[in-house]
Biopython code that builds the backbone (N, CA, C, O; Angstrom):
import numpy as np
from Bio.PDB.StructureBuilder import StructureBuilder

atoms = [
    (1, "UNK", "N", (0.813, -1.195, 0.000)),
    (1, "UNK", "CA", (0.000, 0.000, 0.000)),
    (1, "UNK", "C", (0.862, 1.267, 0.000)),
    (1, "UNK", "O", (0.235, 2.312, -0.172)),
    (2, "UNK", "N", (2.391, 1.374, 0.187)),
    (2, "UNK", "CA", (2.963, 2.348, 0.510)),
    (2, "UNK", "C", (3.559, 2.644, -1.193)),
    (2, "UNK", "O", (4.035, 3.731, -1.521)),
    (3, "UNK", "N", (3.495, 2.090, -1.643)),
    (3, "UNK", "CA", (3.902, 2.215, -3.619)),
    (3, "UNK", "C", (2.672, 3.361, -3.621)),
    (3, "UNK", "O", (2.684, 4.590, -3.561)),
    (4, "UNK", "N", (1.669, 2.415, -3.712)),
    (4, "UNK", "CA", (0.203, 2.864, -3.859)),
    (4, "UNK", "C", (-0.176, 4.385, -3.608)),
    (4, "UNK", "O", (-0.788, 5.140, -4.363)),
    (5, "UNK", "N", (0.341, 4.631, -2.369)),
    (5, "UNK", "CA", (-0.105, 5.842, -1.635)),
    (5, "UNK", "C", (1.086, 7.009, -2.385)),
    (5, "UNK", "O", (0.670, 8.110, -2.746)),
    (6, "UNK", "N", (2.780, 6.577, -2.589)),
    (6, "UNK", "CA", (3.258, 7.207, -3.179)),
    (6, "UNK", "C", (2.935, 7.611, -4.605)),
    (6, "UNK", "O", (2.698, 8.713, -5.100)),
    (7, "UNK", "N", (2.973, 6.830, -4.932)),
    (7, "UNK", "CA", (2.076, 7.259, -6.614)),
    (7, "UNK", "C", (0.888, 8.419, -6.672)),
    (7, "UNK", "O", (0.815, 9.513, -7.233)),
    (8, "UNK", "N", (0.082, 7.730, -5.907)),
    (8, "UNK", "CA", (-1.125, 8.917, -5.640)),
    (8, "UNK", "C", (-0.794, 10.496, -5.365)),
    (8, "UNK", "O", (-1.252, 11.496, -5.918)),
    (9, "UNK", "N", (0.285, 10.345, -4.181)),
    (9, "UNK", "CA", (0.523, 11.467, -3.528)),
    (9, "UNK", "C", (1.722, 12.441, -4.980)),
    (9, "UNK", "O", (1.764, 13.664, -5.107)),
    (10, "UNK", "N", (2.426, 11.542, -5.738)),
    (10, "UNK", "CA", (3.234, 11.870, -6.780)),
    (10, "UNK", "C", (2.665, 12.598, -7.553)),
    (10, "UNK", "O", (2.841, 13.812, -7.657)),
    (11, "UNK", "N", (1.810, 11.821, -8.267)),
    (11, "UNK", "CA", (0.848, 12.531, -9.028)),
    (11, "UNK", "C", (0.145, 13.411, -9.125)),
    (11, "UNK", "O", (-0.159, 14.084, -10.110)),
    (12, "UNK", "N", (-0.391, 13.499, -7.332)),
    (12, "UNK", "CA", (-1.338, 14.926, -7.166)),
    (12, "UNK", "C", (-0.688, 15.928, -7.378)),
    (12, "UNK", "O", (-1.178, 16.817, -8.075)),
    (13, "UNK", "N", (0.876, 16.082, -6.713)),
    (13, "UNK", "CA", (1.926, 16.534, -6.963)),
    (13, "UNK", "C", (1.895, 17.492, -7.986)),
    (13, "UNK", "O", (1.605, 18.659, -7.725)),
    (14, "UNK", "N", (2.249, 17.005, -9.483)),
    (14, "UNK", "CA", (2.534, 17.059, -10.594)),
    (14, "UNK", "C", (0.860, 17.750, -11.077)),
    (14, "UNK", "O", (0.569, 18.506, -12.004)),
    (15, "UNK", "N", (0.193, 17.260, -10.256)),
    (15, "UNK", "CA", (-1.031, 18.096, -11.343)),
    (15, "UNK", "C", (-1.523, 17.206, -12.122)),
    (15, "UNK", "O", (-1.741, 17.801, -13.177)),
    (16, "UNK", "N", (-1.879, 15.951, -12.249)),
    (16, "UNK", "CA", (-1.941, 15.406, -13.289)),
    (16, "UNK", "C", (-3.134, 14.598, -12.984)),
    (16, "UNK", "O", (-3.434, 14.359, -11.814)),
    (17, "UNK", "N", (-3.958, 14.087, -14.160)),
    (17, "UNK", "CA", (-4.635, 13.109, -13.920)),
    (17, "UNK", "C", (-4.269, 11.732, -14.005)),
    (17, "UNK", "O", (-3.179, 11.518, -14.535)),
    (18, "UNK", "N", (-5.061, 10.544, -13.526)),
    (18, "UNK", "CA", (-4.556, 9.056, -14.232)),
    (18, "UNK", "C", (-4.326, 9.169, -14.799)),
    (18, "UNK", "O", (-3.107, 9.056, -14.926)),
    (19, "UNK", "N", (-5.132, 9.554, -15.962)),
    (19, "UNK", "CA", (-5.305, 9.207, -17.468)),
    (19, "UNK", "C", (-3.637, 10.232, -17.823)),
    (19, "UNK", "O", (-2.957, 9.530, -18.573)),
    (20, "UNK", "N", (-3.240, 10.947, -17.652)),
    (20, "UNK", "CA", (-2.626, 11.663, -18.077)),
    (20, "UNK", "C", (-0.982, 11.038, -17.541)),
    (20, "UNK", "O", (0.001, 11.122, -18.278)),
    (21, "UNK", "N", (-0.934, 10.414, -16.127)),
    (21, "UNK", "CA", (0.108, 9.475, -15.463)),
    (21, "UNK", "C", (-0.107, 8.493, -16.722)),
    (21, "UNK", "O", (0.526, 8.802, -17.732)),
    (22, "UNK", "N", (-0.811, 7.504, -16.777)),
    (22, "UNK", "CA", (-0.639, 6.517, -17.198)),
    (22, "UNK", "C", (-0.598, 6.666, -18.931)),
    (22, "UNK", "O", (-0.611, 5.823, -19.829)),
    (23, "UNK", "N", (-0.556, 7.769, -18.925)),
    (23, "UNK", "CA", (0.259, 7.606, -20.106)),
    (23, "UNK", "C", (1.588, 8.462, -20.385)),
    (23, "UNK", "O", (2.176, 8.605, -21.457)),
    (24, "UNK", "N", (1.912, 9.014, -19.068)),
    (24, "UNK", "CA", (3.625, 9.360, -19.178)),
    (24, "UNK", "C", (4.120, 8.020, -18.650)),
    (24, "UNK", "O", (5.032, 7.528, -19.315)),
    (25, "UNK", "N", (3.807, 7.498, -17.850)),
    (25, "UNK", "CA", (4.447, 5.895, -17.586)),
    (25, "UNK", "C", (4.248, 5.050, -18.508)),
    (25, "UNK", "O", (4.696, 3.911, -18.383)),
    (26, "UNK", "N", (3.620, 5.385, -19.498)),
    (26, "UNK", "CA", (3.150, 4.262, -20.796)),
    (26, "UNK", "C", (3.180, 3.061, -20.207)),
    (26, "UNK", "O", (3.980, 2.136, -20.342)),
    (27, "UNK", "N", (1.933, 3.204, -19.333)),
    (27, "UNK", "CA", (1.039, 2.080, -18.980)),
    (27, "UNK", "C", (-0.503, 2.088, -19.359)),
    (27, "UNK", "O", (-0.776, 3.274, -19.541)),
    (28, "UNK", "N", (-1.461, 1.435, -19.531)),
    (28, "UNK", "CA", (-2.715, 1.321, -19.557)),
    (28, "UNK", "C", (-3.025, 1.935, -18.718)),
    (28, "UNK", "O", (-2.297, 2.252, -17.777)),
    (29, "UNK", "N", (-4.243, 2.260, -18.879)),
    (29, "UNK", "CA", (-5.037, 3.638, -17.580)),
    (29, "UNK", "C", (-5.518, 2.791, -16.770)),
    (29, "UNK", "O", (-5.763, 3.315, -15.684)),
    (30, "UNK", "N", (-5.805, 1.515, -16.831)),
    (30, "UNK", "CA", (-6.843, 0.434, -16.012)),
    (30, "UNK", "C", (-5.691, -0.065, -15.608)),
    (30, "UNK", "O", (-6.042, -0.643, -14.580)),
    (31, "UNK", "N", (-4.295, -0.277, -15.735)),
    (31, "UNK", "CA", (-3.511, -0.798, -15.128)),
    (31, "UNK", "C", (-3.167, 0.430, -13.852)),
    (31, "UNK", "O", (-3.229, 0.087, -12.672)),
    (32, "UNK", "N", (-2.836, 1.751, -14.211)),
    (32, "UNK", "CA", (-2.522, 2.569, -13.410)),
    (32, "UNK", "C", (-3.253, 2.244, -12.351)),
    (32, "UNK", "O", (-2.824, 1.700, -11.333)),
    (33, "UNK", "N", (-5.041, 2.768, -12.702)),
    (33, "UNK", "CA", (-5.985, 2.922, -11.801)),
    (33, "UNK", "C", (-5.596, 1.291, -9.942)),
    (33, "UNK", "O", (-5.570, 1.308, -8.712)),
    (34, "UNK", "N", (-5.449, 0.494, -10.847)),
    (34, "UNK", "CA", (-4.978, -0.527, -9.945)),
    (34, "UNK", "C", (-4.199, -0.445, -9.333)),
    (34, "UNK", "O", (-4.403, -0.755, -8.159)),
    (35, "UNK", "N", (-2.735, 0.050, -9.755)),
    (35, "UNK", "CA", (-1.992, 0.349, -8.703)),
    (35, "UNK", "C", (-2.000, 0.969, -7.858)),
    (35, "UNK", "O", (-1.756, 0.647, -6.695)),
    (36, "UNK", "N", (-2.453, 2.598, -8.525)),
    (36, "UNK", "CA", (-3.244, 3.217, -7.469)),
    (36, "UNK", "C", (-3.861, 2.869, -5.921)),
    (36, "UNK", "O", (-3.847, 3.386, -4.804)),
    (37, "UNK", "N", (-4.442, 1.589, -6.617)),
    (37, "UNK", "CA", (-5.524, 1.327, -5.341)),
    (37, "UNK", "C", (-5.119, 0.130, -4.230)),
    (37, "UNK", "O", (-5.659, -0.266, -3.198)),
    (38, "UNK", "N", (-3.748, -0.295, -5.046)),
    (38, "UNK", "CA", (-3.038, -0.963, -4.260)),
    (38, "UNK", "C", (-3.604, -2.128, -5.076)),
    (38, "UNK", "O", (-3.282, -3.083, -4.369)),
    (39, "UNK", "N", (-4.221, -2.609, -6.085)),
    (39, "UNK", "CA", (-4.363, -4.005, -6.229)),
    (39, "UNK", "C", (-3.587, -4.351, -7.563)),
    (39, "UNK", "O", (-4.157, -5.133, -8.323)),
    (40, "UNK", "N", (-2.204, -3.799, -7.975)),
    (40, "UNK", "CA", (-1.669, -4.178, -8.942)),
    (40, "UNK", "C", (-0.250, -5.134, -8.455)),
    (40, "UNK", "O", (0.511, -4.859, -7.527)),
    (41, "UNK", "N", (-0.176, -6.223, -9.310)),
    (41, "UNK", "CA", (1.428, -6.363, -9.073)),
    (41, "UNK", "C", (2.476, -5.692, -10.036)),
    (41, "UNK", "O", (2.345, -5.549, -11.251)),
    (42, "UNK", "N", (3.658, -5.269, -9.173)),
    (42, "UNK", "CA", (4.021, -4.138, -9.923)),
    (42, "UNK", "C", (5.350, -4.756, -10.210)),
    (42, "UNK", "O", (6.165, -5.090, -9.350)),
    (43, "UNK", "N", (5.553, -4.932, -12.090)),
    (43, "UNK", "CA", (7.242, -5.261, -11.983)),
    (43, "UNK", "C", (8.595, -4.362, -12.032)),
    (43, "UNK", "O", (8.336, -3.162, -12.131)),
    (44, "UNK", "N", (9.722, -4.615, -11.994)),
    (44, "UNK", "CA", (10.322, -4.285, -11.915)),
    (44, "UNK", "C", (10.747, -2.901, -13.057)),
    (44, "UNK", "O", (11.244, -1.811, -12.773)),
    (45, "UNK", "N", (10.399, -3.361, -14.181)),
    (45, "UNK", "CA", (10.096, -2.633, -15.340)),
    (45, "UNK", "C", (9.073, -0.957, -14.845)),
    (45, "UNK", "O", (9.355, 0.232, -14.695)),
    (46, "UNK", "N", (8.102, -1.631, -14.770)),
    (46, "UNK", "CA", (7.096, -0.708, -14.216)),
    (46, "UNK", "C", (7.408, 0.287, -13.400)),
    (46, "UNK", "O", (7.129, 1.414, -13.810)),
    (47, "UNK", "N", (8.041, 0.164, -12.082)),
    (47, "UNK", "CA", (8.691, 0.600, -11.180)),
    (47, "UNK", "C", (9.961, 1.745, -11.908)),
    (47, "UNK", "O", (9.946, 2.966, -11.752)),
    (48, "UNK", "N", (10.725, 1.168, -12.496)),
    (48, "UNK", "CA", (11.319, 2.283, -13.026)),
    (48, "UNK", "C", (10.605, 3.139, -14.359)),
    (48, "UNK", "O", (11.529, 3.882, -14.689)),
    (49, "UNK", "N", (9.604, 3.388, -15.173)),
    (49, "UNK", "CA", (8.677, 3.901, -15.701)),
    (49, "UNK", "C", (8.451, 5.210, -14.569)),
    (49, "UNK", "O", (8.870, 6.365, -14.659)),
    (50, "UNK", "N", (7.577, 4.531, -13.412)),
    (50, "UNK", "CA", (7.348, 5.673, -12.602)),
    (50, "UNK", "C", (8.186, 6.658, -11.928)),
    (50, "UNK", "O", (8.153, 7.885, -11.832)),
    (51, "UNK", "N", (8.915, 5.773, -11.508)),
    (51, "UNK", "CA", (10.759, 6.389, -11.429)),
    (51, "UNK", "C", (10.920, 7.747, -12.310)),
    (51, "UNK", "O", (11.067, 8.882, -11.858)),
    (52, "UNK", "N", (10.872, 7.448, -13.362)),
    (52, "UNK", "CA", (11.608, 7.996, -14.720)),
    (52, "UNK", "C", (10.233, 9.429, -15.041)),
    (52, "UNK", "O", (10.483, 10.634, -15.067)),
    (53, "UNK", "N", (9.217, 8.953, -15.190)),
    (53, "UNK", "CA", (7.836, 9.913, -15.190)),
    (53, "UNK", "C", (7.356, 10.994, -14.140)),
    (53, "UNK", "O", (6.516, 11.849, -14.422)),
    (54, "UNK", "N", (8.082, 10.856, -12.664)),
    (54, "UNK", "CA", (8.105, 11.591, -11.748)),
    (54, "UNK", "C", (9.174, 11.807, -11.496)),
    (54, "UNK", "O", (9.157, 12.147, -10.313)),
    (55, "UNK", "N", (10.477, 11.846, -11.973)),
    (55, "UNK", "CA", (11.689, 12.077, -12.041)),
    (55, "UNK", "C", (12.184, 11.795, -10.379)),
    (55, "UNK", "O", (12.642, 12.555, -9.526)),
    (56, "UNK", "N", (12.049, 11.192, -10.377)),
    (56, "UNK", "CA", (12.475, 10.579, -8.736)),
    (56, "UNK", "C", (13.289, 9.198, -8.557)),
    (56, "UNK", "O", (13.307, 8.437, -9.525)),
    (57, "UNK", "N", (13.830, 8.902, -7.607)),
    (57, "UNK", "CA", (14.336, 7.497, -7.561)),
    (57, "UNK", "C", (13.940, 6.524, -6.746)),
    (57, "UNK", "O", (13.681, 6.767, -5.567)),
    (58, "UNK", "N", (13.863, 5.540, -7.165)),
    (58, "UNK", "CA", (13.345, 4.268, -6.164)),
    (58, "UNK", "C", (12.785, 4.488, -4.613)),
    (58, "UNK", "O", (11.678, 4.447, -4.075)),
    (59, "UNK", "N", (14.254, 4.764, -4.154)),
    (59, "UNK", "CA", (14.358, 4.855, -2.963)),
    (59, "UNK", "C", (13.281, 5.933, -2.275)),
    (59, "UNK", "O", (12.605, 5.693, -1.275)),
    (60, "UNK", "N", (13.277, 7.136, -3.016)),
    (60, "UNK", "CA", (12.297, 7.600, -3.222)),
    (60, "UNK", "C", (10.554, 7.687, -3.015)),
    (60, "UNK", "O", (9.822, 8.368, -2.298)),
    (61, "UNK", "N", (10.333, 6.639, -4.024)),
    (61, "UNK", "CA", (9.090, 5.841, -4.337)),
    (61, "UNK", "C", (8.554, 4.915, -3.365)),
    (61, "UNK", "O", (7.328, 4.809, -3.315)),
    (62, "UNK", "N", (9.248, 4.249, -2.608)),
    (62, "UNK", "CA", (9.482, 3.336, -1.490)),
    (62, "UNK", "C", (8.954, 3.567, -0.401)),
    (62, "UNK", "O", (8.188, 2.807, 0.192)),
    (63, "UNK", "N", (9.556, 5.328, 0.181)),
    (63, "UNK", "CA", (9.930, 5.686, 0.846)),
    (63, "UNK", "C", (8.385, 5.857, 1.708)),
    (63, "UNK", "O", (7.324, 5.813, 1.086)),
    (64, "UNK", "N", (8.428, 6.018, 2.930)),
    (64, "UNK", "CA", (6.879, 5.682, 3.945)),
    (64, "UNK", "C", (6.606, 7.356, 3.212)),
    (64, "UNK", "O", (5.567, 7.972, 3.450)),
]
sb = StructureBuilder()
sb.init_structure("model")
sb.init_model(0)
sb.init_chain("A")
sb.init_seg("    ")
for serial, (resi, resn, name, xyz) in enumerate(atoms, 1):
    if name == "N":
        sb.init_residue(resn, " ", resi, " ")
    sb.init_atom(name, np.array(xyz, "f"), 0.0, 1.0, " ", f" {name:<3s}", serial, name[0])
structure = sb.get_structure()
């Protein structure tokens, strides 16, 4: 849930909508929406996408 909550909180961040995240992460919007909500499994790939789209690092992303 702590991916989950970072993403959310990232995004609000930035101003952005899902629809508008999930496609700077060039992911599906129904995939985003899931992670979002905590019910995605997220790979490794993926993980750096969001990385790279919120210009942040892992450790970062992780982070409580």
């Amino acid at each position: 849930m702590r991916l989950a909550r970072n993403v959310k909180r990232f995004r609000q961040e930035c101003g952005w909508t899902q629809e508008e995240a999930s496609y700077r992460i060039k992911i599906h919007n129904r995939q985003f929406q899931k992670l979002e909500h905590g019910q995605a499994n997220v790979t490794m790939e993926t993980l750096a996408k969001i990385c790279v789209a919120f210009k942040i690092d892992g450790e970062e992303l992780l982070r409580k």
